[in-house]
PyMOL CGO cylinders between C-alpha atoms (Angstrom):
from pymol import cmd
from pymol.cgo import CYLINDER

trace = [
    CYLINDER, -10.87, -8.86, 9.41, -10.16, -5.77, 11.42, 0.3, 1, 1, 1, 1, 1, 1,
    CYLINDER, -10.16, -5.77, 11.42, -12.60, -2.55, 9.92, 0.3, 1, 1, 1, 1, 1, 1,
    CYLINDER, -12.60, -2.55, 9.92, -9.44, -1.09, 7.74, 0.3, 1, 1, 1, 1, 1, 1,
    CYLINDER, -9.44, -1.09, 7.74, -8.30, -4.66, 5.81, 0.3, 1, 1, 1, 1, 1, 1,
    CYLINDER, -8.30, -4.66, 5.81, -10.35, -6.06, 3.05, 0.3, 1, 1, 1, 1, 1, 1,
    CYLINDER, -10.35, -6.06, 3.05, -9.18, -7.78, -0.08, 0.3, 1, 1, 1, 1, 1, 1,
    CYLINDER, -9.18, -7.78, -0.08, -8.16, -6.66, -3.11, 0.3, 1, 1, 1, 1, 1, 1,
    CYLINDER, -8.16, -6.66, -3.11, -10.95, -6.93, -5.51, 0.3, 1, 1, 1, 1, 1, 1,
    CYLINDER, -10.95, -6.93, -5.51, -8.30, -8.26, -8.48, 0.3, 1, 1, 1, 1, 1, 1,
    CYLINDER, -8.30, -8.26, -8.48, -6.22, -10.88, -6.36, 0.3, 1, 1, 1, 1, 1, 1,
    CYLINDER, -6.22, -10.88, -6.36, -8.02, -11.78, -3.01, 0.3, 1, 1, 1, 1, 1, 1,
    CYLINDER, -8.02, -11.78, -3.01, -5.19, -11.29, -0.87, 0.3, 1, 1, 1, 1, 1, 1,
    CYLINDER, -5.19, -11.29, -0.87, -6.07, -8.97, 2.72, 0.3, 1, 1, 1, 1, 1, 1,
    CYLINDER, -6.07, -8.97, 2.72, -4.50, -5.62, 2.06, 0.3, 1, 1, 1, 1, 1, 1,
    CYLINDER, -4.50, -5.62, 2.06, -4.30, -3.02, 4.96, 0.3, 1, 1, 1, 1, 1, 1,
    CYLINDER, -4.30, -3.02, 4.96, -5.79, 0.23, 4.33, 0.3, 1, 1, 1, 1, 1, 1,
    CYLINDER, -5.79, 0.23, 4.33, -3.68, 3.11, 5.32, 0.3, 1, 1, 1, 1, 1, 1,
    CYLINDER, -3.68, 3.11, 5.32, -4.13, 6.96, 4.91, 0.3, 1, 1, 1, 1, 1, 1,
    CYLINDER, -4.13, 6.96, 4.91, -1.43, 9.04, 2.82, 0.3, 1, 1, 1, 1, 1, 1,
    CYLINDER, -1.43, 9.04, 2.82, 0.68, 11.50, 4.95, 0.3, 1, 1, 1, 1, 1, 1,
    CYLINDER, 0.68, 11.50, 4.95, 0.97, 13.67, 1.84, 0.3, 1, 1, 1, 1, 1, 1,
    CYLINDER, 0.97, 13.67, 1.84, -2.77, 13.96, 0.71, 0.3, 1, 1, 1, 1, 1, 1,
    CYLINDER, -2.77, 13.96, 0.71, -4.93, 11.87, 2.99, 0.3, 1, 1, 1, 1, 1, 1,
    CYLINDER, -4.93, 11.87, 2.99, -5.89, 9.21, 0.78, 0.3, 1, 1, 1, 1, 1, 1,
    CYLINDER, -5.89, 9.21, 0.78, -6.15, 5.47, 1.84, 0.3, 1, 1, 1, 1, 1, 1,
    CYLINDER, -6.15, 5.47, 1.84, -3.88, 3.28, -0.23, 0.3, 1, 1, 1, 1, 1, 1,
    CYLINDER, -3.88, 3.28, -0.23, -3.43, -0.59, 0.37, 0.3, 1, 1, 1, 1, 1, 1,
    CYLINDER, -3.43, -0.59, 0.37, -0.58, -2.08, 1.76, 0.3, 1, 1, 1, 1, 1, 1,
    CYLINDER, -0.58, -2.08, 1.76, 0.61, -5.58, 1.85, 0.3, 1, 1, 1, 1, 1, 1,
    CYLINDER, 0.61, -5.58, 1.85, -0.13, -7.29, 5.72, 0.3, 1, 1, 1, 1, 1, 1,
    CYLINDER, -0.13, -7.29, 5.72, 2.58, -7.33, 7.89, 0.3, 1, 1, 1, 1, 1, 1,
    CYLINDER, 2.58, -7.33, 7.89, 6.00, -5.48, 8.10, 0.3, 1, 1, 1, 1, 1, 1,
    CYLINDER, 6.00, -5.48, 8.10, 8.44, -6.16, 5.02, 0.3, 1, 1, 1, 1, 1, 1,
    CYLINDER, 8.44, -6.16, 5.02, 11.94, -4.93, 5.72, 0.3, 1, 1, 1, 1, 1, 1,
    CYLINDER, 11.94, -4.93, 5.72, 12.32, -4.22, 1.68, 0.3, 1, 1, 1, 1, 1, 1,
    CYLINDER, 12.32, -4.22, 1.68, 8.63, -2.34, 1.60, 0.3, 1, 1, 1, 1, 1, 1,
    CYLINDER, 8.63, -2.34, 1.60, 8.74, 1.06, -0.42, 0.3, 1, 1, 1, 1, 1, 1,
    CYLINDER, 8.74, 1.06, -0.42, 6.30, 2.68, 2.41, 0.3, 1, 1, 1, 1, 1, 1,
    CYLINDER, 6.30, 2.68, 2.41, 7.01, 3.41, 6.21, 0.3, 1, 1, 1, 1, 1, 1,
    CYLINDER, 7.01, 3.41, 6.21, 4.23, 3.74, 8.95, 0.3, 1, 1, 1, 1, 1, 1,
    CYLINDER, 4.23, 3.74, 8.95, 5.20, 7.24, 10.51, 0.3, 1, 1, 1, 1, 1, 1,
    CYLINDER, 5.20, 7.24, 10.51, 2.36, 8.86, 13.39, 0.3, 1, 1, 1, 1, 1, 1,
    CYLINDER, 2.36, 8.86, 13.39, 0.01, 6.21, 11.94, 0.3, 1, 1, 1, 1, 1, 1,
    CYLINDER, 0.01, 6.21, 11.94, 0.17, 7.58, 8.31, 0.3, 1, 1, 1, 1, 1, 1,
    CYLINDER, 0.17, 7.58, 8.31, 1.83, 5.90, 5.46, 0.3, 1, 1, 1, 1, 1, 1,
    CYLINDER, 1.83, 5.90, 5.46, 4.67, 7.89, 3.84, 0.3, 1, 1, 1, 1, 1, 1,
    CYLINDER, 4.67, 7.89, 3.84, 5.75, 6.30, 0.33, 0.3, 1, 1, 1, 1, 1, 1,
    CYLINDER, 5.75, 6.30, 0.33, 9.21, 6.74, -0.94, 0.3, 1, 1, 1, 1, 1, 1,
    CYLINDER, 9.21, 6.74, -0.94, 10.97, 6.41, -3.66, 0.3, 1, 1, 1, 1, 1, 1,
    CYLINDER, 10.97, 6.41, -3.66, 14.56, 6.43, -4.01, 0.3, 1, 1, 1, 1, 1, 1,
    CYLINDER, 14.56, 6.43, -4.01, 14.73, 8.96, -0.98, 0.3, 1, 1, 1, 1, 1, 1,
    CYLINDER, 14.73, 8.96, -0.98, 16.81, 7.30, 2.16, 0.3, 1, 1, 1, 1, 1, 1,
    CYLINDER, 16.81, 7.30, 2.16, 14.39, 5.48, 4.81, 0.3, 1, 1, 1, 1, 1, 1,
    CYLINDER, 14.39, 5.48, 4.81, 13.69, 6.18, 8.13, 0.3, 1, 1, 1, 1, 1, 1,
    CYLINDER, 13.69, 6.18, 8.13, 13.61, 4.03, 11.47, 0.3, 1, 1, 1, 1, 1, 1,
    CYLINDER, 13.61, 4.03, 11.47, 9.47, 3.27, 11.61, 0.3, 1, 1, 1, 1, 1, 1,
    CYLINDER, 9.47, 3.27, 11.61, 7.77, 0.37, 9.99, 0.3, 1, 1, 1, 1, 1, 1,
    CYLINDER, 7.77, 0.37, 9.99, 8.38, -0.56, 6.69, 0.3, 1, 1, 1, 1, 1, 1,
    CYLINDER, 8.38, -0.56, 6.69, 5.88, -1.99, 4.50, 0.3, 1, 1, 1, 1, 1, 1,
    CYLINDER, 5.88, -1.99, 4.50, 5.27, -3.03, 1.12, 0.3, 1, 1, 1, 1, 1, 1,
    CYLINDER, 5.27, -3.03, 1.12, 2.56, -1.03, -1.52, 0.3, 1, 1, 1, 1, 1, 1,
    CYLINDER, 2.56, -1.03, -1.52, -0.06, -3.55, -2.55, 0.3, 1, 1, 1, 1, 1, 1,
    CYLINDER, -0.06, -3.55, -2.55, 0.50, -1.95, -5.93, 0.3, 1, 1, 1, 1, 1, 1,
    CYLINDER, 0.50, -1.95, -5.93, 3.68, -3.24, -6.04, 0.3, 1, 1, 1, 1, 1, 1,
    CYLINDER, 3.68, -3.24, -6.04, 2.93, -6.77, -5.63, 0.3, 1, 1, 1, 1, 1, 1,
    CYLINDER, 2.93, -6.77, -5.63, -0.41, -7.60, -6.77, 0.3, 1, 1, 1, 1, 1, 1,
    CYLINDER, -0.41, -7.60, -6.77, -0.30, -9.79, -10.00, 0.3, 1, 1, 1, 1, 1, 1,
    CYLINDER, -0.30, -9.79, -10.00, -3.36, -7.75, -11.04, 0.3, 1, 1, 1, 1, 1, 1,
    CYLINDER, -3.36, -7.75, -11.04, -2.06, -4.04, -10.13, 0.3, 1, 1, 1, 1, 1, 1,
    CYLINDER, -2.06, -4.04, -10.13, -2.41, -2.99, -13.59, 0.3, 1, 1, 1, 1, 1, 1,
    CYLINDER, -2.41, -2.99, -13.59, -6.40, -3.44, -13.58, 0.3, 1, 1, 1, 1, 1, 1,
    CYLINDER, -6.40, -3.44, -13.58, -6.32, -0.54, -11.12, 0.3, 1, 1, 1, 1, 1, 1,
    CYLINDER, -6.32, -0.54, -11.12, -3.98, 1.71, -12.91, 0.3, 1, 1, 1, 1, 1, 1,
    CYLINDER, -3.98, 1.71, -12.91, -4.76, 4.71, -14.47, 0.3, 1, 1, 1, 1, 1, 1,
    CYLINDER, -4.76, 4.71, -14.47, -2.94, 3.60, -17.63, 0.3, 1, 1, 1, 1, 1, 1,
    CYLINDER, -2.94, 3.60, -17.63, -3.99, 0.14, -17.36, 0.3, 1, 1, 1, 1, 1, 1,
    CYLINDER, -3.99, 0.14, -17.36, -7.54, 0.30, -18.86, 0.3, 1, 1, 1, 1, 1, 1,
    CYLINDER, -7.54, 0.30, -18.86, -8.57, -1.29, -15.80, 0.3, 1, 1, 1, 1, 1, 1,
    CYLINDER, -8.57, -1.29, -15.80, -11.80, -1.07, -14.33, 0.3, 1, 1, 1, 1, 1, 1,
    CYLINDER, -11.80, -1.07, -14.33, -12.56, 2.04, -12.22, 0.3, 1, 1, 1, 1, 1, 1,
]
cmd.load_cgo(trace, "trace")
């Protein structure tokens, strides 16, 4: 695996680790480019949107949003930390 994938510790699927445009903090993504994805790759930098229009770069999907086991990590989730 290339030096910014690794799996997700809940799941085991290979996320991509990307930083955050808005505060420069890695967040996993989903591999490869998904047309429907709630993040876009913009200068090498993810930027995550909401309901906002999209762009024209790379889409890609939030490992959050998909992982059966997101809610281990969430702050609300009583996950592990």
């Amino acid at each position: 695996m290339p030096s910014n994938t690794s799996r997700c510790r809940a799941c085991q699927a290979v996320v991509e680790w990307v930083v955050t445009a808005k505060n420069g903090k890695a967040i996993p993504l989903d591999m490869g480019v998904d047309p429907t994805g709630n993040v876009e790759i913009v200068d090498g930098k993810a930027v995550v949107h909401g309901q906002e229009p999209m762009h024209e770069y790379e889409h890609r999907q939030s490992h959050f949003a998909t992982c059966p086991n997101a809610r281990e990590f969430s702050k609300s989730g009583g996950g592990r930390r």
